[in-house]
C-alpha positions in Angstrom: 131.4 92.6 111.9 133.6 95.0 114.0 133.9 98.3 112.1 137.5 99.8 111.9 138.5 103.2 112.8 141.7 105.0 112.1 143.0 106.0 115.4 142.8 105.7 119.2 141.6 108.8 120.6 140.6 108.4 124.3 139.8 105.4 126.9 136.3 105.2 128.4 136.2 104.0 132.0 133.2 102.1 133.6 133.1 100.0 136.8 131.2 97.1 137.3 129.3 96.4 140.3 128.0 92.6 141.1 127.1 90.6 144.3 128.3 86.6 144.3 126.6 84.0 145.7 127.9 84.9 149.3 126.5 88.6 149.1 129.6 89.8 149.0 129.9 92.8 146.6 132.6 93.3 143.7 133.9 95.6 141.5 135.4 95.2 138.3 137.0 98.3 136.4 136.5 98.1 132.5 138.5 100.2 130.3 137.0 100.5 126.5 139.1 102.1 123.9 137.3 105.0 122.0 137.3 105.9 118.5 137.1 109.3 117.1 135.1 110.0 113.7 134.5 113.4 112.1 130.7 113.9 111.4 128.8 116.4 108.7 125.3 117.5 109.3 123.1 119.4 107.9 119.4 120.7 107.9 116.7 123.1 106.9 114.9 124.7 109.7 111.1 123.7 109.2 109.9 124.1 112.8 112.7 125.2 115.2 116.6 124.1 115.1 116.2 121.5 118.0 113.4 119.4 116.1 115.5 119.8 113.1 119.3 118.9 114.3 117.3 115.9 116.0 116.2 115.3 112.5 120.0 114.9 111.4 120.6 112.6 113.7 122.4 115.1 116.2 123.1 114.1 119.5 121.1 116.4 122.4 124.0 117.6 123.8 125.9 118.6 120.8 122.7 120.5 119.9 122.5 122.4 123.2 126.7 123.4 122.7 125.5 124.2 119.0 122.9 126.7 120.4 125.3 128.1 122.7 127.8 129.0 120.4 125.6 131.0 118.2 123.6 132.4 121.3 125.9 135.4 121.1 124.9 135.9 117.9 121.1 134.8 117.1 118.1 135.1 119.0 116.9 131.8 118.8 113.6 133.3 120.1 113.0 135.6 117.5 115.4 135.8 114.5 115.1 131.9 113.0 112.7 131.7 110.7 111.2 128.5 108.6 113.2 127.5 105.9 116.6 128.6 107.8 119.6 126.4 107.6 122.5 124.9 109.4 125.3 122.7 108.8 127.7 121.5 111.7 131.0 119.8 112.1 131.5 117.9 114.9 133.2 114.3 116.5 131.5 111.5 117.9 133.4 108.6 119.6 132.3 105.1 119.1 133.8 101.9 120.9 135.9 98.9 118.9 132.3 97.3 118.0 131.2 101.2 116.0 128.9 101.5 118.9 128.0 104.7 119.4 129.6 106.3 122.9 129.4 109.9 123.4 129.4 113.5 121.2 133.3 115.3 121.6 133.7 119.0 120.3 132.0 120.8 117.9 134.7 121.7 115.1 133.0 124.0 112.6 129.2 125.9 112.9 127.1 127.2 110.0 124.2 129.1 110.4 122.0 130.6 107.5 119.5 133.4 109.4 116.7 135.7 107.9 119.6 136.5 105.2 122.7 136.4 107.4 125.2 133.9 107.2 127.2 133.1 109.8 130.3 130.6 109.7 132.3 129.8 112.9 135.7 127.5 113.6 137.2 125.6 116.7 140.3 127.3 117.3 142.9 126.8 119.8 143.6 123.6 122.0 141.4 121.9 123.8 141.9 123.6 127.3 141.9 127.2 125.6 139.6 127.5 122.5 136.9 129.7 121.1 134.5 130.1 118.1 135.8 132.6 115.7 134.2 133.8 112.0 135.9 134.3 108.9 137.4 136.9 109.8 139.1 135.9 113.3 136.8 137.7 115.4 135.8 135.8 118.3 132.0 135.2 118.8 131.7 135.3 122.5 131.0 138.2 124.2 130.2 139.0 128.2 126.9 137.8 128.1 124.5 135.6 125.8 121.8 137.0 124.9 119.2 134.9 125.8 120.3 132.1 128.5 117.6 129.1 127.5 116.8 127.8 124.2 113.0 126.5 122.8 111.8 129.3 124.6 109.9 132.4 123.8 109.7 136.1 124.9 106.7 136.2 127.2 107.1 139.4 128.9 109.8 142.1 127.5 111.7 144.7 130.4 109.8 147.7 131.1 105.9 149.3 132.3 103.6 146.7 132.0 100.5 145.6 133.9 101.6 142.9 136.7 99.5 139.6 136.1 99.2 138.4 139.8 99.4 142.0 141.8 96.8 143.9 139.1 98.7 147.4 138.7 101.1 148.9 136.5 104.8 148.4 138.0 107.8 148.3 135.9 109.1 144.8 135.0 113.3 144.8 135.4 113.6 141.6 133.5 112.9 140.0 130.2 110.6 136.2 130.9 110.9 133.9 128.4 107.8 131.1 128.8 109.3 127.6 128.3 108.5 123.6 129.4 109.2 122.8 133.0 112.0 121.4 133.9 113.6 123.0 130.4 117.4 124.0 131.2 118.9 127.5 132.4 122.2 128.3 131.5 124.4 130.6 132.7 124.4 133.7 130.4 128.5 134.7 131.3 131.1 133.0 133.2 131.3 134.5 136.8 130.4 133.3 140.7 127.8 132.5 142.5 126.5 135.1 144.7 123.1 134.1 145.6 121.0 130.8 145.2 118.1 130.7 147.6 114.0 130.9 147.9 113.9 134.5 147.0 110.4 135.9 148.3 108.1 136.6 145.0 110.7 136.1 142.7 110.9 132.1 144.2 114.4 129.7 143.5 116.5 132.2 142.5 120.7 132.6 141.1 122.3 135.6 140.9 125.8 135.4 139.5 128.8 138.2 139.3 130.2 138.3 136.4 132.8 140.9 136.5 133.0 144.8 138.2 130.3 146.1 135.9 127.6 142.6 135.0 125.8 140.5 137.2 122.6 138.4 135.6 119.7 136.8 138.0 117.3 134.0 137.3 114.1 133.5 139.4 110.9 130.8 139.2 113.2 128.0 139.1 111.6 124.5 139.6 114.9 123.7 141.3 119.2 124.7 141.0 121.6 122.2 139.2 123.6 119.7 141.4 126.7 121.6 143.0 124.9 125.1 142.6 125.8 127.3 145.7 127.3 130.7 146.8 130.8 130.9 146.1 131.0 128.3 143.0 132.4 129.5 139.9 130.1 128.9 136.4 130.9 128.6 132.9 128.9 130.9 130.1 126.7 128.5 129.0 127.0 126.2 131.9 123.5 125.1 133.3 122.7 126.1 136.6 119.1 125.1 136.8 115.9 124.4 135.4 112.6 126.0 134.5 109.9 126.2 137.9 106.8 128.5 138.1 107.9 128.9 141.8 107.6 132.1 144.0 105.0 135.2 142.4 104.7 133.4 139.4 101.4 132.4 136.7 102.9 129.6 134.5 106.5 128.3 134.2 108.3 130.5 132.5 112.4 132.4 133.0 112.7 136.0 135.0 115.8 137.0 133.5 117.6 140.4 134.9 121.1 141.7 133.5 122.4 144.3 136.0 125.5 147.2 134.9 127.0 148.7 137.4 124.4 148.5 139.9 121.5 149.7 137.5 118.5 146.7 135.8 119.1 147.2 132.2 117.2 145.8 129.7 119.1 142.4 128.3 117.3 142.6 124.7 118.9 146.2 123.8 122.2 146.0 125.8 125.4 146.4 123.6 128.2 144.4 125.0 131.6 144.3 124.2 132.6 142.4 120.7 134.4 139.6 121.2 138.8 139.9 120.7 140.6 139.7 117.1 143.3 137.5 116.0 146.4 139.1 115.5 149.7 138.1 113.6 150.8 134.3 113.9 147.8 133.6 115.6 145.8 135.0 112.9 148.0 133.2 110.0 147.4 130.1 112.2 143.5 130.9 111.6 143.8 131.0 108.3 145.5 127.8 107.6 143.2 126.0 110.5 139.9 127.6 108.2 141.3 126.3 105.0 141.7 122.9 106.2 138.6 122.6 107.9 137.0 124.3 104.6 138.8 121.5 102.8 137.7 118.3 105.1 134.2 119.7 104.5 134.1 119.6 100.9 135.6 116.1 101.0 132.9 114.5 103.8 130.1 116.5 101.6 131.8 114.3 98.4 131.0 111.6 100.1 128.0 112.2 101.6 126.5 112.9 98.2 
C-alpha cells in the first residue's frame, strides 16, 4: 500500500543504462518525485554519539553534519561522557512508495554535555543558513576544533619524546589516533594551498583560511576526489581520509593550526565567537525558535 505524504518537495533524477539484443546501449532518464517528512530523534549516549544516533535509526550522513555542527562547540574527543544525550530534528525524503531516498537538512540540534546543554536552530534559507543557540548567537567559528570525529587525542602539541626518531623535539600539532580510512574534514572554509607527498609528514593538505589561519593535515592514506591546489573547501567538507603514510607508527591525524605564520596549539586556541542576530533578523529568530519549539512538542506527542 503506497503511503501518502503531504507535499512534493524535490524530483530525484536517475538514468538507466541497458544493452538490447543488438549490443546497442540505451539510456533511459527516470524522474521520481520525492517526499519530504520531518523526523524526531533521540538518544542517550552509552558508548559514543555515532553508535548511538545509529541506534535511532539516523542516517550516517546526517550523523556526520550533526557532529559538525556541534564540533565548534564539544570535543567529541573528550567532553561526552556515558549517559549524555541528544535529540535532533531533521528531514528525510522518501519516494511515492515511502521508500526511503536520502537525509535533507538538519533543522534543530540538542545536545546534553557533562552538565551543559546546548540547543541549536536552522536559520536562514537554504543557500545562506547557519546554527544559532537560544540566544541568536551563531555557533560557527573560524575553525572546528577537532576536524575528525570517533577519534581520540593520541599525541597533544608540545615537548615530547619522538616515537620513530628517539629524542625529545617539540611536536607542532595535536594527532588524534583513528580507523583507517576514517574521514578528515576540513576544520574552516578556505583554499587549497598544498596537497602532495610531504617528506616525513607523508599525504599532506594545507589549506588558507584567511590573512591570519591556515590548518595542515599529514599521514593521510589518500586526498578526497577533486582535492588539489587552488580548490576552494567548505568547514567541515572532507578532504581526505585517515593513512599512517610518511614518518608515521600507526594510523592516526597530524593536525597543525598556524596564526599568522606561528604553530599554535589547536586545543587552547581562542577563536573568534561566532556573529549575533540583530533587529528583524533577530525577531525573525525568535518566531522561527518558537515554531520549531512547537513542531517538537507535537512529533514528541506523537511519538509517545
Amino acid at each position: 500500500m503506497k503511503k501518502n505524504y503531504p507535499k512534493t518537495i524535490t524530483k530525484s533524477t536517475t538514468i538507466e543504462i541497458s544493452k538490447n539484443t543488438e549490443n546497442e546501449i540505451t539510456s533511459k532518464k527516470i524522474i521520481t518525485k520525492l517526499y519530504k517528512r520531518k523526523i524526531l530523534a533521540e538518544n542517550v549516549i552509552k558508548k559514543n554519539l555515532y553508535s548511538s544516533a545509529v541506534n535511532a535509526k539516523i542516517n550516517p550522513d546526517t550523523i556526520i553534519e550533526f557532529a559538525r555542527i556541534f564540533g565548534f562547540e564539544i570535543d567529541f574527543q573528550r567532553d561526552i561522557r556515558k549517559n549524555d544525550y541528544f535529540k535532533i530534528l531533521y528531514e528525510k525524503f522518501f519516494d511515492e512508495n515511502g521508500e526511503f531516498i536520502k537525509s535533507g537538512s538538519i533543522l534543530y540540534a540538542h545536545m546534553t554535555v557533562n552538565g551543559r546543554e546546548i540547543s541549536l536552530y536552522k536559520f536562514g534559507n537554504d543557500k545562506d543558513y547557519g546554527y544559532f543557540d537560544l540566544n541568536g548567537k551563531s555557533v560557527e567559528k573560524a575553525l572546528m576544533k577537532t576536524p575528525i570525529n570517533g577519534a581520540r587525542l593520541s599525541s597533544p602539541f608540545g615537548l615530547r619524546k619522538h616515537p620513530i626518531l628517539g629524542y625529545n623535539k617539540k611536536h607542532t600539532g595535536t594527532d588524534f589516533a583513528a580507523p583507517l580510512g576514517t574521514p578528515i574534514m576540513a576544520s574552516g572554509t578556505g583554499t587549497i594551498t598544498r596537497a602532495k607527498w610531504c617528506g616525513g609528514g607523508g599525504n599532506c593538505i594545507k589549506i588558507k583560511h584567511n590573512s591570519t589561519y591556515e590548518t595542515v593535515y599529514a599521514h593521510m592514506q589518500s586526498f578526497a576526489k577533486g582535492m588539489k591546489v587552488g580548490k576552494k573547501v567548505k568547514q567541515g567538507e572532507i578532504i581526505g581520509y585517515v593513512g599512517s603514510t610518511g614518518m608515521s607508527t600507526g594510523p592516526h591525524l597530524h593536525y597543525e593550526v598556524i596564526v599568522n605564520g606561528k604553530k599554535v596549539n589547536s586545543q587552547t586556541l581562542k577563536l573568534p565567537s561566532g556573529k549575533v542576530l540583530k533587529n528583524n533578523d533577530r525577531t525573525q529568530f525568535e518566531i522561527h525558535r518558537i515554531k520549531t519549539d512547537v513542531l517538537i512538542a507535537e512529533l514528541f506527542e506523537k511519538k509517545n
